[in-house]
C-alpha positions, 0 to 999 in steps of 0.5 A, spaced: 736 163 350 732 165 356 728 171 354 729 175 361 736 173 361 741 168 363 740 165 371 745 167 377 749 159 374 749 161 366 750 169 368 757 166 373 759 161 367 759 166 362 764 170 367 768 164 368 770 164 360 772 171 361 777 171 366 779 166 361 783 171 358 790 172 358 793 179 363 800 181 364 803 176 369 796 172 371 795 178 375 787 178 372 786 185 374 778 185 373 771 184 377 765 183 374 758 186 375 752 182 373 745 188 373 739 183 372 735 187 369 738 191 365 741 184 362 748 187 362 755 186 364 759 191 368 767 189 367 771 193 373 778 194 372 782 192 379 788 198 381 790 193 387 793 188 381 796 193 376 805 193 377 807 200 379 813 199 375 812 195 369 805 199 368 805 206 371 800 207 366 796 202 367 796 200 359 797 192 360 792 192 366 786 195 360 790 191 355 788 184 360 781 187 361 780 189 353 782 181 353 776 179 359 771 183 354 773 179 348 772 173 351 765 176 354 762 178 347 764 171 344 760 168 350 754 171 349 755 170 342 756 162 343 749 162 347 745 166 342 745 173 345 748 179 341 753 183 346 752 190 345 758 193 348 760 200 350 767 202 352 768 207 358 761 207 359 763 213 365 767 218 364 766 220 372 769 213 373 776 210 371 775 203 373 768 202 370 772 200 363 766 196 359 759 195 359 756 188 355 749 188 355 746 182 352 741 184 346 738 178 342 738 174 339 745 173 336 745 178 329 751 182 328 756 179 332 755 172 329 762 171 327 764 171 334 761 165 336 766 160 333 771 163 336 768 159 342 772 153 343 778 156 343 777 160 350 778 155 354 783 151 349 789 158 349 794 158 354 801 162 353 806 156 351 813 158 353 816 153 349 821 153 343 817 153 336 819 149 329 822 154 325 817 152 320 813 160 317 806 161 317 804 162 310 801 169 309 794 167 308 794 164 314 798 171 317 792 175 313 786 171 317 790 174 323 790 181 322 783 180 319 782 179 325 784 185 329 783 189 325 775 187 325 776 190 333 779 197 331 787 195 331 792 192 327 796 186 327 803 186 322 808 181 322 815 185 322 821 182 317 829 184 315 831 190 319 825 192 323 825 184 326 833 185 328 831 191 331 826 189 335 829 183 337 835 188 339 830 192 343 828 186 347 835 185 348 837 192 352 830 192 355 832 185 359 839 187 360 835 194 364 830 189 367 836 185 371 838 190 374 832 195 376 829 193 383 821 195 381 821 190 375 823 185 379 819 187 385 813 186 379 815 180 378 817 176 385 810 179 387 806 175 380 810 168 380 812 163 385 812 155 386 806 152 383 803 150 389 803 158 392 799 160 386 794 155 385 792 155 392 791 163 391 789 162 383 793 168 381 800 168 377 805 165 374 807 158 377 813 154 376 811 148 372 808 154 366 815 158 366 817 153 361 825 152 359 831 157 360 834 159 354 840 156 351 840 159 345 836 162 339 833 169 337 826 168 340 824 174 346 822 170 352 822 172 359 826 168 365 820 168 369 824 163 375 830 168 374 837 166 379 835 158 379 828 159 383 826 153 379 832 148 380 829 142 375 828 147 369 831 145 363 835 149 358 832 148 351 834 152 344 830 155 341 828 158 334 833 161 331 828 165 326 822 167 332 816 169 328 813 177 332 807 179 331 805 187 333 798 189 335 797 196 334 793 203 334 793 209 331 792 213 338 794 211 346 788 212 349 785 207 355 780 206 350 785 204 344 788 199 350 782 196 351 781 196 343 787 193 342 786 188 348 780 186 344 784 184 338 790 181 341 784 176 344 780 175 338 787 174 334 789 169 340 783 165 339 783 165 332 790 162 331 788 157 337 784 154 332 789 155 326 793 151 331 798 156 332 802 157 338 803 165 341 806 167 348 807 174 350 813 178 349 812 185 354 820 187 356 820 193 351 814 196 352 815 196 360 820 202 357 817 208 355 824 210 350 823 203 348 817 202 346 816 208 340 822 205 335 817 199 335 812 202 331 811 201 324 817 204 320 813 206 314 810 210 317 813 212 323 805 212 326 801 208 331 803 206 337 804 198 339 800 195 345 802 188 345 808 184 342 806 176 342 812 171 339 807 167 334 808 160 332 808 152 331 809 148 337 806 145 344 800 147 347 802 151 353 800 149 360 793 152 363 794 158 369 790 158 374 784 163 375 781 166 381 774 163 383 767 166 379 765 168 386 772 173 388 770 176 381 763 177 381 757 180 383 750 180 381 745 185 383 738 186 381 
């Protein structure tokens, strides 16, 4: 660890782990800022990639920053340095959404830098899983996890899992017949050799197979047969959900719970865990409150993944470190 803090090289590789993080379609709507001598990073959330339609709010464009936040923290943890974050560090600012400034040494946030192998080795996988559970220590690990970034994981059965995947099932019919849906969509997915070329979006060979059958909420990212060669596959019969959630609905709860989604992510990578995101029901504000936890009737749910053991999804493209970053002295 360099006492004067990291070079230009070591500043643009620790911004190359966070943009690992997952967001909503691929859009990556972040920009990084790198203050030399205050040894700190400046994470930006970017408007111009945030879906009018299917966030209006723009509460999965602060989840997929939260996400990128996370990925920075277990970085600089991996490299010795103690982040020490502040969310929403300016009010007079809506897009200066975090600051990460590298104390040192590691101390307090020790426990991140393990998570370090797992940032570059996640990636969703749209692939069905074996009906095989995970075992309830394992599901208490995960949601030790969120709750360690100011969230909740919980793991809905019986009739609060049917009728959560009853809301997947009207939010996919509205989402077939609602123009700006499928206006968000079109723009974030296209033929592979597109999206590599722009580094953004989903690219065909990561949509994964058409469902035949099966219970499992996965999302027709090549809708009308856009992708011929797909298959059609069966997938789980039991799928296996995992909610995060916050007591409020605040920017600043959706930047925490983006932080849990990723901890929990990377975590459940290394227990060779598989995950995929399940968004459709939180696209519709009517939607989303019955998917909230029904013992309490509080909280509100940020992100729904569908969790389980099956293959390693493929890796999406990303944006070039130097589309995203700008470094000042």
């Amino acid at each position: 660890m360099n006492p004067t803090g990291p070079s230009d090289e070591e500043a643009a590789a620790l911004v190359r782990d966070a943009v690992a993080a997952p967001s909503m379609h691929n859009a990556q709507p972040w920009r990084f800022r790198y203050l030399r001598r205050a040894r700190t990073f400046d994470v930006l959330s970017d408007f111009e990639r945030a879906m009018p339609h299917s966030d209006p709010h723009a509460r999965a464009l602060h989840l997929g920053c939260g996400a990128a936040v996370l990925n920075l923290r277990v970085a600089t943890a991996h490299k010795g340095w103690s982040p020490e974050t502040t969310l929403l560090p300016d009010p007079a600012d809506r897009t200066h959404v975090a600051s990460v400034r590298l104390a040192g040494p590691a101390s307090g946030e020790h426990e991140l830098a393990p998570l370090y192998p797992a940032i570059h080795q996640r990636h969703s996988s749209r692939d069905p899983f074996e009906e095989r559970q995970i075992s309830e220590p394992l599901r208490e690990e995960l949601a030790t996890a969120a709750h360690a970034e100011g969230a909740t994981l919980t793991f809905p059965t019986s009739w609060h899992l049917q009728e959560i995947l009853e809301l997947f099932q009207e939010a996919e019919a509205r989402n077939l017949t609602d123009p700006g849906s499928g206006q968000d969509l079109a723009r974030w997915t296209g033929d592979s050799a597109s999206v590599e070329a722009t580094g953004e979006g989903v690219p065909a060979y990561a949509y994964g197979p058409r469902k035949r059958g099966g219970k499992a909420p996965m999302r027709d990212f090549g809708p009308g047969g856009r992708v011929a060669e797909r298959d059609a596959a069966q997938f789980e019969r039991n799928p296996q959900l995992a909610l995060v959630g916050t007591v409020h609905d605040r920017p600043e709860d959706w930047l925490r719970a983006g932080q849990a989604m990723e901890r929990v992510l990377l975590l459940a990578t290394l227990l060779g865990l598989s995950a995929s995101f399940a968004t459709q029901p939180l696209e519709w504000t009517d939607l989303r409150w019955p998917l909230r936890d029904p013992s309490t009737g509080t909280g509100f749910t940020q992100v729904v993944l569908r969790v389980g053991y099956g293959p390693t999804g493929p890796g999406a493209p990303r944006r070039p470190v130097s589309q995203v970053l700008d470094i000042e002295p």
